[in-house]
PALOKE-39224 format. One record per residue (C-alpha): residue in one letter; residue number from 1; x, z, y. Coordinates in Angstrom, 3 decimals, always signed. Example, Ala and Ser with C-alpha at 12.3 -4.5 7.8 and 13.67 -1.06 7.14 Angstrom:
PALOKE-39224
code_pos_px_pz_py
a_1_+12.300_+7.800_-4.500
s_2_+13.670_+7.140_-1.060
END
This chain:
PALOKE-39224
code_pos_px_pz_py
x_1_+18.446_+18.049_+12.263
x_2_+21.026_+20.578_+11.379
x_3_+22.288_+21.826_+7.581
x_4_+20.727_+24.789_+8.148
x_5_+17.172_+23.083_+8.793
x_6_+17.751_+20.998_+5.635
x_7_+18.213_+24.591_+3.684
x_8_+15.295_+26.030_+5.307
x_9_+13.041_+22.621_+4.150
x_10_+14.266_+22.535_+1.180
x_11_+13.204_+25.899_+0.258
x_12_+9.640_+25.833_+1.487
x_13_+9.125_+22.635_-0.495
x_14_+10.362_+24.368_-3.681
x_15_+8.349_+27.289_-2.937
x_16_+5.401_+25.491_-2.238
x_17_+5.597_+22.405_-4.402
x_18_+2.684_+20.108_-4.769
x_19_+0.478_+22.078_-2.475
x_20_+2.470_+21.613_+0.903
x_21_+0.727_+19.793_+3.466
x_22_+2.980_+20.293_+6.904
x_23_+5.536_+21.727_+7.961
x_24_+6.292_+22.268_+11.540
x_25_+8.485_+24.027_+13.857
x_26_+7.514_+25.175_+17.418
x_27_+8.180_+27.217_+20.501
x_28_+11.355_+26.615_+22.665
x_29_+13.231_+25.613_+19.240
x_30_+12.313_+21.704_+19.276
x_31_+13.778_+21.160_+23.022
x_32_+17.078_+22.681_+22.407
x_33_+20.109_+20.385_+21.792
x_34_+21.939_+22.879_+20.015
x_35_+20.534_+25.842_+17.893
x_36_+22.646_+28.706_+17.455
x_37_+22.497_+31.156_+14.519
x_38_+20.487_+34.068_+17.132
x_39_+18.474_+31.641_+17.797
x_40_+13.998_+31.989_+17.009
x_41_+13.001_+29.455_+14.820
x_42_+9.103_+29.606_+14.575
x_43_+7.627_+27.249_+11.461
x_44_+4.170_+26.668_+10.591
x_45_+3.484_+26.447_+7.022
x_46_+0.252_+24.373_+6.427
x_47_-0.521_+24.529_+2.164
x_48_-3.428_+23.499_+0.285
x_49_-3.534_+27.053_-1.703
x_50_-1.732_+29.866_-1.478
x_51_-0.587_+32.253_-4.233
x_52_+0.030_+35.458_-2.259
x_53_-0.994_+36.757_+1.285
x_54_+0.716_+35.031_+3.999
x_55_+3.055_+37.967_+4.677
x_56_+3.915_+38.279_+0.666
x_57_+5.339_+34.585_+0.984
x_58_+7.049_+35.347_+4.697
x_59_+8.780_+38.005_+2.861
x_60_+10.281_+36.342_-0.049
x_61_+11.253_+32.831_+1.559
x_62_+13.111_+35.133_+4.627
x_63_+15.096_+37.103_+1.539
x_64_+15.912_+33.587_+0.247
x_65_+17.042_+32.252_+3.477
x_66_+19.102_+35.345_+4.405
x_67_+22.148_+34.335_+6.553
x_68_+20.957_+30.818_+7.070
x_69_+18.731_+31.645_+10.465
x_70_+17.794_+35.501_+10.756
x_71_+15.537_+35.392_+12.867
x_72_+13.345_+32.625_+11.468
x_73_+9.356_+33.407_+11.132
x_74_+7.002_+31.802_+9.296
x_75_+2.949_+31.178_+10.429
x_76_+2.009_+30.376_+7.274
x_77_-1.814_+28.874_+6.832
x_78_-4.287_+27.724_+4.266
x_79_-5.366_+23.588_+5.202
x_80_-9.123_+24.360_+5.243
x_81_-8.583_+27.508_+7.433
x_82_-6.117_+25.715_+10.119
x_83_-8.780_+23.505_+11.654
x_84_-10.808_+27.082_+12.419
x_85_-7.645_+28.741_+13.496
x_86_-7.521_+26.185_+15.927
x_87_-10.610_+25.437_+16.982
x_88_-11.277_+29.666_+17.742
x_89_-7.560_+29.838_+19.492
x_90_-6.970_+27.374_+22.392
x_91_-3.793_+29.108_+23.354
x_92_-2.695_+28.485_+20.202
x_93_-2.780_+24.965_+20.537
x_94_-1.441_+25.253_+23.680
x_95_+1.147_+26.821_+22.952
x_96_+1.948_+24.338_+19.944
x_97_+1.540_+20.933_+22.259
x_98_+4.355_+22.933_+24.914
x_99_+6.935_+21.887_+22.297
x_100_+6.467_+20.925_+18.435
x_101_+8.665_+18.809_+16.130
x_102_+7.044_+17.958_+12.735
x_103_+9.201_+17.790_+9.910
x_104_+6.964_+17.386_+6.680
x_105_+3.030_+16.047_+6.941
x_106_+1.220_+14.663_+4.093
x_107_-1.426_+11.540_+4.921
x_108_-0.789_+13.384_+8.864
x_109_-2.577_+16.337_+8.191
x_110_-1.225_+18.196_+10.975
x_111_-0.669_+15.576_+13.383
x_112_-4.512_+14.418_+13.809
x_113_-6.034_+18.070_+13.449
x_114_-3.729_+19.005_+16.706
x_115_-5.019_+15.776_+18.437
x_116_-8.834_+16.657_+17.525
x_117_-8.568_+20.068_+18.630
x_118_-6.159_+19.426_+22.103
x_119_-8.895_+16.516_+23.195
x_120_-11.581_+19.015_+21.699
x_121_-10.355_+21.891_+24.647
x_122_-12.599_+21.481_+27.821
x_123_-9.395_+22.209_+30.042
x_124_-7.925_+20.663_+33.676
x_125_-3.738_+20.666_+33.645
x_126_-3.491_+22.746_+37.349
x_127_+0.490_+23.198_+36.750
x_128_+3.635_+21.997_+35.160
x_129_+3.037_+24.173_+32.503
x_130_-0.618_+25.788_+32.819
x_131_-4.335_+25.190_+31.893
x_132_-7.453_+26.186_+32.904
x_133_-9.061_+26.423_+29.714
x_134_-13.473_+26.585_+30.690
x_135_-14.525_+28.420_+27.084
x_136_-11.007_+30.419_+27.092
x_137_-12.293_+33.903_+27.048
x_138_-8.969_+35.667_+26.779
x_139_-9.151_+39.053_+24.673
x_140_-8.655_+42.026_+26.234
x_141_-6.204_+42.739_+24.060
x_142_-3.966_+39.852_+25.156
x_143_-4.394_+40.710_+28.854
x_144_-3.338_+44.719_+27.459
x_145_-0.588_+43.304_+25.685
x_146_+0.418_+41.592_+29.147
x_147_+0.058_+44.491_+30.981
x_148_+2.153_+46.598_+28.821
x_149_+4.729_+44.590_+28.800
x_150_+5.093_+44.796_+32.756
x_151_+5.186_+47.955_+32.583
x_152_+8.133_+48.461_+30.021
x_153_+10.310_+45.466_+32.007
x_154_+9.643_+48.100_+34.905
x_155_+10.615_+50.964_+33.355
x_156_+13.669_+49.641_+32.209
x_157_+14.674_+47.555_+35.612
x_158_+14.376_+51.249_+37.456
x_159_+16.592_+52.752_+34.833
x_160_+19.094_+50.199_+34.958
x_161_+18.950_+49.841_+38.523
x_162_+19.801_+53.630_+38.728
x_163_+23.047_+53.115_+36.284
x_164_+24.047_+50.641_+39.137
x_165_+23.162_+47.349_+36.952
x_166_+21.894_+45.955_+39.742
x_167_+21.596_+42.168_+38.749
x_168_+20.129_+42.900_+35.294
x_169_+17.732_+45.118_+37.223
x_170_+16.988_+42.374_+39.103
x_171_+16.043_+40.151_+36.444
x_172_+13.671_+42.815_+34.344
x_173_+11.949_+43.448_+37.320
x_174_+11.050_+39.469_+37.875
x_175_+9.955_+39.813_+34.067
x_176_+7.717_+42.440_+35.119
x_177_+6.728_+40.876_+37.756
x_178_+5.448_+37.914_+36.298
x_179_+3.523_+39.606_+33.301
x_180_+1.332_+41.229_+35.689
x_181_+0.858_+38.038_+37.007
x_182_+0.198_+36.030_+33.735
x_183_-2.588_+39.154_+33.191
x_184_-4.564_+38.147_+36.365
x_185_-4.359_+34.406_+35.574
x_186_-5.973_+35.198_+32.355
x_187_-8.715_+36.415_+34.404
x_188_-8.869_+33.249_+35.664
x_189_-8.977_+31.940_+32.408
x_190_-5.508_+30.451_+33.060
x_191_-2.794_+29.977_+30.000
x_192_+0.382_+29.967_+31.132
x_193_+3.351_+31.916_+29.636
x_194_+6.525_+30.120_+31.484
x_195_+7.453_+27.867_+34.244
x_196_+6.378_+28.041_+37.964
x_197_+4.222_+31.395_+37.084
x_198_+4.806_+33.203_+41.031
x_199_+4.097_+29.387_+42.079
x_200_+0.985_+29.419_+40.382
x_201_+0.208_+32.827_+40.924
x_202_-0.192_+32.525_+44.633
x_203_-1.685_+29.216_+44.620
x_204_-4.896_+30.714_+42.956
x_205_-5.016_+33.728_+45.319
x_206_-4.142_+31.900_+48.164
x_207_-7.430_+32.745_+49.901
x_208_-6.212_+36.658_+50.146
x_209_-4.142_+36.645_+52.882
x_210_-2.563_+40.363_+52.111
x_211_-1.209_+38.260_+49.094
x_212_+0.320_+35.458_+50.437
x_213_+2.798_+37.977_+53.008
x_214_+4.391_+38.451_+49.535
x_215_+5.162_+35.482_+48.674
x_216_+8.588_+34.716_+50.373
x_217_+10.156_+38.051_+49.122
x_218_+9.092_+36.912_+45.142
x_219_+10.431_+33.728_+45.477
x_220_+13.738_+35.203_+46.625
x_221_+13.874_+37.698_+43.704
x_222_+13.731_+34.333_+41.403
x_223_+16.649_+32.828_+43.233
x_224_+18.585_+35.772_+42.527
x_225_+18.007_+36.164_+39.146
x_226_+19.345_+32.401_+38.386
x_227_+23.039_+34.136_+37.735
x_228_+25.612_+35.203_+34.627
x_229_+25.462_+38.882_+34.498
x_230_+28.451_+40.650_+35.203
x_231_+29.862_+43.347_+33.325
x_232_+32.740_+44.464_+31.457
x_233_+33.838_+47.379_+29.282
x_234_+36.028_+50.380_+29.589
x_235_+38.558_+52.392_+26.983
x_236_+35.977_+54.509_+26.138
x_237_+33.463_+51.606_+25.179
x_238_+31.174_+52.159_+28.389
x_239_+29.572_+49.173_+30.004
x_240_+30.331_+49.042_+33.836
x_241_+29.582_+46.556_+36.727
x_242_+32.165_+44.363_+37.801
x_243_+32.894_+44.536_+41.592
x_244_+30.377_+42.234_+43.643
x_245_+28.846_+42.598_+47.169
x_246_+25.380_+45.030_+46.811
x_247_+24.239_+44.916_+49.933
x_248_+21.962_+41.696_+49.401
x_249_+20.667_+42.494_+46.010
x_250_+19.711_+45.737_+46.618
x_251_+17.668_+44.796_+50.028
x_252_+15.677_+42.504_+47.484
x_253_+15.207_+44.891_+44.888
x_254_+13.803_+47.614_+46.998
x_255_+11.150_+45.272_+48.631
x_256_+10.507_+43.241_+45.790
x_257_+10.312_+46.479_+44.305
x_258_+7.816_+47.643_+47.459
x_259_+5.978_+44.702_+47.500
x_260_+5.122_+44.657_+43.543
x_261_+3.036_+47.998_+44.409
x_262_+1.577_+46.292_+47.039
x_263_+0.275_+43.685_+44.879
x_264_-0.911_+46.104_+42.060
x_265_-2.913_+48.101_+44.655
x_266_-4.685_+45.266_+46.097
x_267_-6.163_+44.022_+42.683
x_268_-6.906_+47.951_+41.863
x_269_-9.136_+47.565_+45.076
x_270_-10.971_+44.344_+44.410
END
């Protein structure tokens, strides 16, 4: 662990004191070799009391730590409320087992309530990375959040694929792409937020057949976007494309493109 974690410790266990029960960082964070300074640290903050609202304490240990990780946040929870939190979010522990590393736990506070609640979930493992979760009824709101997202990746692949950006373009429109496609596995009451998500995707529609024509074109938008993007500046500080061969990526755009309202128009049918 890194000087930086050891300044970020330290000053939760001063905050805290006596009352700290875990503390635990997850996300994408714990598999990294090397964590930069832009990088998202997520902690969880597990304390037997707490002497402000969550967001009080967020506030003041981020204005202590400022310049050590900027972009650090802090899920900060009361012990006899995290069982509850857990127990009422399966996603949530989900999304914890994906990748956790646990840095403080008094008498393993944390590390048997995540145990009782993951063998708690009545779930089957249908993916690398995804669930089907049976009591999962995923909010509306999630699914909206999902779908909102798709759009603005869209929006901003068109614009950028306008301004001749082609291979960024590329890349916002697989984003957009796959969170329409994380919204109808939640349907399905399937969790899945990264990995083989067009895989997936087409796996649990594979009995429409206007789907799986599709298929092939998605997969080659993925191999596309598995690049460096490149782009330089000029005198006047304007970004530009450097010079590569079109042709290809803009065939794949345009029917990936094509083919994405394809797919939205078949589900607004069924």
């Amino acid at each position: 662990m890194c000087h930086n974690f050891n300044t970020i410790n330290s000053e939760i266990k001063k905050y805290f004191g006596r009352d700290l029960v875990s503390i635990v960082i997850f996300g994408s964070a714990p598999n990294k070799k090397r964590i930069r300074i832009s990088s998202d640290i997520d902690y969880i903050i597990i304390s037997q009391k707490l002497k402000s609202h969550q967001d009080v304490i967020s506030r003041i240990l981020k204005r202590k730590l400022r310049g050590v990780f900027p972009l650090v946040a802090f899920n900060i929870y009361q012990r006899g409320e995290f069982a509850k939190i857990l127990k009422n979010n399966p996603w949530l522990v989900l999304t914890i087992k994906l990748g956790h590393k646990i840095l403080f736990d008094k008498n393993d506070f944390f590390r048997q309530s995540m145990g009782k609640s993951y063998k708690e979930l009545a779930y089957q493992k249908i993916g690398w990375l995804a669930w089907y979760i049976e009591e999962w009824g995923s909010s509306q709101e999630l699914r909206d959040h999902y779908s909102a997202l798709s759009e603005e990746y869209l929006k901003s692949a068109l614009w950028l694929y306008r301004k001749n950006f082609i291979k960024i373009a590329l890349e916002l429109l697989k984003f957009s792409i796959h969170c329409f496609m994380i919204e109808k596995l939640m349907a399905r009451k399937i969790f899945i937020t990264r990995g083989e998500i067009t895989q997936l995707f087409f796996n649990v529609y594979s009995t429409k057949n206007k789907f799986s024509e599709l298929r092939d074109n998605f997969f080659a938008l993925e191999q596309k976007t598995n690049f460096k993007h490149s782009f330089n500046f000029n005198k006047q500080g304007n970004m530009f494309p450097l010079e590569y061969r079109r042709a290809g990526l803009n065939s794949i755009f345009k029917k990936a493109l094509k083919n994405f309202k394809i797919l939205k128009k078949s589900f607004r049918s069924i």
